[in-house]
C-alpha positions in Angstrom: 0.0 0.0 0.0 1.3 3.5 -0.7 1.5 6.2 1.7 -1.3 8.0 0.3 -3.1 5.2 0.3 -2.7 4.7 4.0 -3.4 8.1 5.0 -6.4 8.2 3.4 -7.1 4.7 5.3 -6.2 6.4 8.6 -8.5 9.8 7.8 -11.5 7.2 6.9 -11.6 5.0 9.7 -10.9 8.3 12.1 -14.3 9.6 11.2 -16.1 6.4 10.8 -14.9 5.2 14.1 -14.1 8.2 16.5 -14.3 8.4 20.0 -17.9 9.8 20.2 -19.4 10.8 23.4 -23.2 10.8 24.5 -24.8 14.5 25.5 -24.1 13.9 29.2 -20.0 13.2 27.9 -19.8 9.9 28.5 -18.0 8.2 25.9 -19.7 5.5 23.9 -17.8 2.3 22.4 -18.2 2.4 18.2 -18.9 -1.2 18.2 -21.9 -1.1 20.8 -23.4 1.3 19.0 -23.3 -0.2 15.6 -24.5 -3.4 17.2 -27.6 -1.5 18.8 -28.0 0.2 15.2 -27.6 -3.5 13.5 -30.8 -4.4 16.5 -32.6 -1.7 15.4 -32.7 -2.4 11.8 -34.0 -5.9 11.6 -36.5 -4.6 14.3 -37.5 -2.0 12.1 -37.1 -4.0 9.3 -34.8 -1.6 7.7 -33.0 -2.1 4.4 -29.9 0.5 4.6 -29.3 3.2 6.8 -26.6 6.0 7.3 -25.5 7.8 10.2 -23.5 11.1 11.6 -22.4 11.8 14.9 -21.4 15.2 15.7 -19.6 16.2 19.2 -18.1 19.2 19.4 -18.9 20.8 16.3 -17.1 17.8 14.1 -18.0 14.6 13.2 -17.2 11.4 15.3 -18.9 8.9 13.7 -20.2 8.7 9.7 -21.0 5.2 8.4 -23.7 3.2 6.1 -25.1 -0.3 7.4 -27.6 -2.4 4.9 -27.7 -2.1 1.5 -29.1 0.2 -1.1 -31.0 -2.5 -3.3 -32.0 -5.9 -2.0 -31.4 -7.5 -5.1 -27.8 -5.9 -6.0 -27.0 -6.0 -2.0 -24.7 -2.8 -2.6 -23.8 -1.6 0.7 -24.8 1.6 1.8 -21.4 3.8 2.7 -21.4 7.6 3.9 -21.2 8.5 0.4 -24.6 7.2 -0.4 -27.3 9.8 -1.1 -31.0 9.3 0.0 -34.0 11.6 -0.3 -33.8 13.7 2.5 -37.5 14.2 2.4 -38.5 17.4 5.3 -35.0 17.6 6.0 -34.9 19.5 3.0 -37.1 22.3 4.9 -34.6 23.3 7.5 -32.2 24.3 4.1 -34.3 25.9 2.5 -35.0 28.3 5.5 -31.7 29.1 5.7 -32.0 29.9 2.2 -34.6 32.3 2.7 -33.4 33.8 5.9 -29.8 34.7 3.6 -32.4 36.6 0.9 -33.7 38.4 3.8 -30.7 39.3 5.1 -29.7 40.6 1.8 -32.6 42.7 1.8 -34.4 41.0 -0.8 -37.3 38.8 1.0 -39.1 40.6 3.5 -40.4 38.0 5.8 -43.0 40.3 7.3 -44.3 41.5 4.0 -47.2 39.1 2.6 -46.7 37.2 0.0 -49.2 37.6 -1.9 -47.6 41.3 -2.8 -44.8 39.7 -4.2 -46.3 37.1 -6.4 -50.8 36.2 -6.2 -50.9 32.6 -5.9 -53.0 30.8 -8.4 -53.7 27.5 -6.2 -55.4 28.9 -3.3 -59.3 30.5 -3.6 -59.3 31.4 0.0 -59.1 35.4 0.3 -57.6 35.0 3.8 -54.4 33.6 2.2 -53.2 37.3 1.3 -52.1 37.6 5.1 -49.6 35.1 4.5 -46.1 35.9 4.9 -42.3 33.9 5.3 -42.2 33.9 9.1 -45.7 32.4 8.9 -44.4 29.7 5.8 -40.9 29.1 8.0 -42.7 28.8 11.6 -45.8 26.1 9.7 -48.6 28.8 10.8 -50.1 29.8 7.4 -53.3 27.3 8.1 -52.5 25.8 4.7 -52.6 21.9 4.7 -49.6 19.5 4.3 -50.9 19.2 0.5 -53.3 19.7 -1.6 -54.5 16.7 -4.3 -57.3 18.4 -6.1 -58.4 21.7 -6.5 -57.7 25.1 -5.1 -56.9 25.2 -1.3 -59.0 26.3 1.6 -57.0 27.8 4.7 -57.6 25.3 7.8 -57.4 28.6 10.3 -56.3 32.2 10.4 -52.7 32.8 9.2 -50.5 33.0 11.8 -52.6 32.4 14.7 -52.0 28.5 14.8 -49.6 25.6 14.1 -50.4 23.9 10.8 -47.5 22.3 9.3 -47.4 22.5 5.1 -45.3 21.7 2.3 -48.0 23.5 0.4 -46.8 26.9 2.2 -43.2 26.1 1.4 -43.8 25.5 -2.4 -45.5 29.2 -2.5 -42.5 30.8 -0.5 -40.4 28.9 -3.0 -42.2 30.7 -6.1 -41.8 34.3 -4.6 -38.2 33.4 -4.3 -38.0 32.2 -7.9 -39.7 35.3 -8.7 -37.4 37.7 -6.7 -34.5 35.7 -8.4 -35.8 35.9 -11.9 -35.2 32.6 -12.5 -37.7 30.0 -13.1 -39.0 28.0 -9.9 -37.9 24.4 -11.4 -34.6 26.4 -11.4 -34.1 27.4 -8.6 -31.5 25.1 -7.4 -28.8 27.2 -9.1 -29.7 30.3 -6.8 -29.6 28.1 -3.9 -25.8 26.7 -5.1 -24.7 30.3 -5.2 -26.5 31.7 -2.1 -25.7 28.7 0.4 -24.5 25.4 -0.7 -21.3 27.2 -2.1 -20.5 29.4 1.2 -20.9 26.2 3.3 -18.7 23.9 0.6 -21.5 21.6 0.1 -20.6 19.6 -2.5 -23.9 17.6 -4.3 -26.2 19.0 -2.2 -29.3 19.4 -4.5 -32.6 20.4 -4.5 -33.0 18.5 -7.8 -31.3 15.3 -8.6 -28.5 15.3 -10.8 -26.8 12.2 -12.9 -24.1 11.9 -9.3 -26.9 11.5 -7.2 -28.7 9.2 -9.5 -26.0 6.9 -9.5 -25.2 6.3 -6.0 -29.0 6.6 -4.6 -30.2 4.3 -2.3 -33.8 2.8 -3.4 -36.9 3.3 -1.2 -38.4 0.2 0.6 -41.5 -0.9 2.2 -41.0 -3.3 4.3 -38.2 -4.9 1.7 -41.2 -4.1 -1.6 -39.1 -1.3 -3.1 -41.3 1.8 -3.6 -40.7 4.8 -6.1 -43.6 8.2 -6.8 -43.6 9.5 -10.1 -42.8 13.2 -8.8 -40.4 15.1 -11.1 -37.2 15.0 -10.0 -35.6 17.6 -11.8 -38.0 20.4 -10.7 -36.7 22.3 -7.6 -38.6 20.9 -4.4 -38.3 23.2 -1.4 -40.6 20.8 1.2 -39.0 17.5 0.2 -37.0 17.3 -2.7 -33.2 17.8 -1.2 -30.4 14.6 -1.9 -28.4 14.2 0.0 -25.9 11.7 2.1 -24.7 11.8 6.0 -21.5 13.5 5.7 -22.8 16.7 3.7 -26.0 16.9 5.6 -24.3 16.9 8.5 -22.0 19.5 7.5 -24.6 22.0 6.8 -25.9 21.0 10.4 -22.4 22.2 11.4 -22.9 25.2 9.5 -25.8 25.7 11.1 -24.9 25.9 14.5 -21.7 27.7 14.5 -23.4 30.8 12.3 -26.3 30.8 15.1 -25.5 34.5 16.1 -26.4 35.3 12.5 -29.7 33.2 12.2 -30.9 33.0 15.6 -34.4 33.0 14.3 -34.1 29.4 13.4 -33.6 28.9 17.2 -35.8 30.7 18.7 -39.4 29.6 19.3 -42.2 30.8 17.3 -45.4 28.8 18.1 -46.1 26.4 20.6 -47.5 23.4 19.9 -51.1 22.3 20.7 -51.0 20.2 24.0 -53.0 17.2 21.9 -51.1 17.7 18.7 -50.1 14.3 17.4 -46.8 16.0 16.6 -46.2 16.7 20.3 -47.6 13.8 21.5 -45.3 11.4 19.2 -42.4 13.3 18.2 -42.2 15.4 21.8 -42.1 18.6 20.0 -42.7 21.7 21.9 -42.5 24.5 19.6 -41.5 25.5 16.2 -39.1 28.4 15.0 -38.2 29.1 11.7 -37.5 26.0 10.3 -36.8 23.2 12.6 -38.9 22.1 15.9 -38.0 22.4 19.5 -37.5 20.0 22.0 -36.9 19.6 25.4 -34.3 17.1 26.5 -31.6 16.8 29.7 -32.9 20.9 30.4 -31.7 21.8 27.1 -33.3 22.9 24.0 -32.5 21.0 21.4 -34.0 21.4 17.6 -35.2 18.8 15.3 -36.4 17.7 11.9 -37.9 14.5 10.3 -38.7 13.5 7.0 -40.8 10.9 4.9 -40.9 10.5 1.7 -42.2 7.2 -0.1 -40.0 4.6 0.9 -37.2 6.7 2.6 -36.9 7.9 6.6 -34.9 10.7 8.3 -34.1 12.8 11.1 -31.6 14.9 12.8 -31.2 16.9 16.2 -28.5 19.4 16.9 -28.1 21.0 20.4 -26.0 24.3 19.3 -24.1 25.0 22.2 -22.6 21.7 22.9 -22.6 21.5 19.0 -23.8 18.2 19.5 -26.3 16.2 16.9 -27.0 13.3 15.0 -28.6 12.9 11.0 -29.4 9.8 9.8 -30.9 8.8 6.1 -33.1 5.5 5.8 -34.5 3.9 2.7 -37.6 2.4 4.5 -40.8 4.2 4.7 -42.6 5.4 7.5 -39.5 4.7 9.8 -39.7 7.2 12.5 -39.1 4.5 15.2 -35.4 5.1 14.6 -35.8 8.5 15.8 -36.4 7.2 19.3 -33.6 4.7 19.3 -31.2 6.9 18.4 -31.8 10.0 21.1 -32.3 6.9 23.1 -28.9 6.2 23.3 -26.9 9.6 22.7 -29.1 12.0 25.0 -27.8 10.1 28.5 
């Protein structure tokens, strides 16, 4: 072996198997932890799976279990991309929250005075603005299959969590761009992904990603929607793999002085919201949910799209977190495993 080679051997196995500590700083052996991850999995019935660690602002831990296809049995590595589902939100807020800064989005202003929607027949909808699209308090549903929408209660007065509201924030920004909203993506590049040095980190898919994407699974019957890929997707459509997505979490946390709104609370959740009651979320900001662990606030996201699972949690001033990426549907069991055995 050559010394490159080596080195690069070392540099692999120092972030796949670091010394990684739990939130209370106890440290945590690599190999019980994959074999609780391996438990998990065939509990969970899941085909492939990858995970980050972050302590300290760096990652500790990055490595694929499973495979990516049943039949080809390739294994999953941290290189693998999956559809991040949700976890494409949190981006995209910090994507809006740079235009703002910039002066061009106004997150106050409504949005229907930047660009009428053409989906949505109810009149209330003109109150609508960023900060109520960011914090899920529009009243627009999750999504809309037929027809023009109805608002489910006053904007801004009440929890309501939409991809529908993110889709029309997407548009103005298109608009305020002038670029094209399937588009998008390249604004994004410039405005975020580029500052951060993500590298393939997409709101569209693109022939990289396409190659090394994992396929989506229920329960081992692989699953696929017929969405358009290659159309910019601001509630759900973001690729991406462990080790960038957990980069931008980095990225996240340390420019917290600059975006503290996506850490401070905005709504509070109804005391019998499902979302509460099975997630333990507390209370949104713009762009991720709060919750309440070890008398911390820590901030979380999940996502599900057909046939792929995930979920992260940062705490920003131990700079601690976790992502993982799943290709089975519906998986949010994992969620509790994992915080299960990092928050002690």
């Amino acid at each position: 072996m050559t010394k490159y080679g080596l080195l690069v051997l070392i540099l692999i196995n120092q972030v796949s198997f670091g010394q990684i500590k739990t939130f209370s700083g106890k440290q945590l052996s690599d190999v019980e932890f994959q074999e609780k991850i391996k438990n998990a999995m065939d509990s969970l019935q899941v085909q492939g799976m990858s995970i980050a660690i972050i302590n300290n602002g760096k990652i500790v831990f990055n490595k694929g279990f499973g495979v990516t296809n049943i039949q080809s049995k390739k294994k999953v590595t941290p290189s693998t991309f999956f559809e991040a589902a949700s976890l494409s939100k949190p981006v995209f807020a910090l994507f809006a929250l740079q235009l703002a800064k910039e002066g061009k989005l106004d997150i106050n202003k409504p949005l229907f005075e930047y660009l009428p929607a053409d989906n949505i027949e109810d009149e209330r909808y003109k109150k609508i603005t960023a900060k109520m699209v960011l914090s899920h308090t529009t009243g627009l549903p999750n999504w809309s299959e037929t027809g023009k929408m109805q608002l489910q209660s006053e904007p801004g007065e009440q929890f309501s969590y939409s991809g529908e509201a993110y889709v029309y924030l997407g548009k103005v920004i298109a608009k305020l761009s002038n670029i094209s909203f399937k588009n998008l993506d390249a604004v994004f590049q410039n405005k975020v992904a580029k500052g951060l040095k993500l590298t393939d980190f997409h709101f569209v898919i693109t022939p990289k990603v396409e190659k090394n994407l994992a396929d989506g699974y229920q329960k081992k019957h692989y699953v696929k929607d017929e969405r358009d890929r290659s159309s910019f997707d601001p509630a759900g459509g973001l690729f991406a793999n462990t080790g960038n997505y957990s980069k931008f979490l980095i990225g996240l946390m340390n420019m917290k002085p600059n975006f503290n709104e996506m850490f401070e609370p905005v709504i509070s959740l109804d005391p019998n919201s499902p979302i509460r009651e099975y997630f333990g979320v507390d209370s949104w900001t713009l762009g991720m949910a709060v919750i309440k662990l070890n008398g911390k606030l820590n901030y979380w996201h999940g996502g599900n799209n057909l046939g792929y699972t995930s979920s992260f949690m940062i705490e920003p001033d131990k700079k601690f977190g976790y992502v993982y990426f799943t290709n089975e549907d519906q998986c949010n069991g994992m969620k509790k495993v994992i915080e299960n055995i990092l928050w002690k």
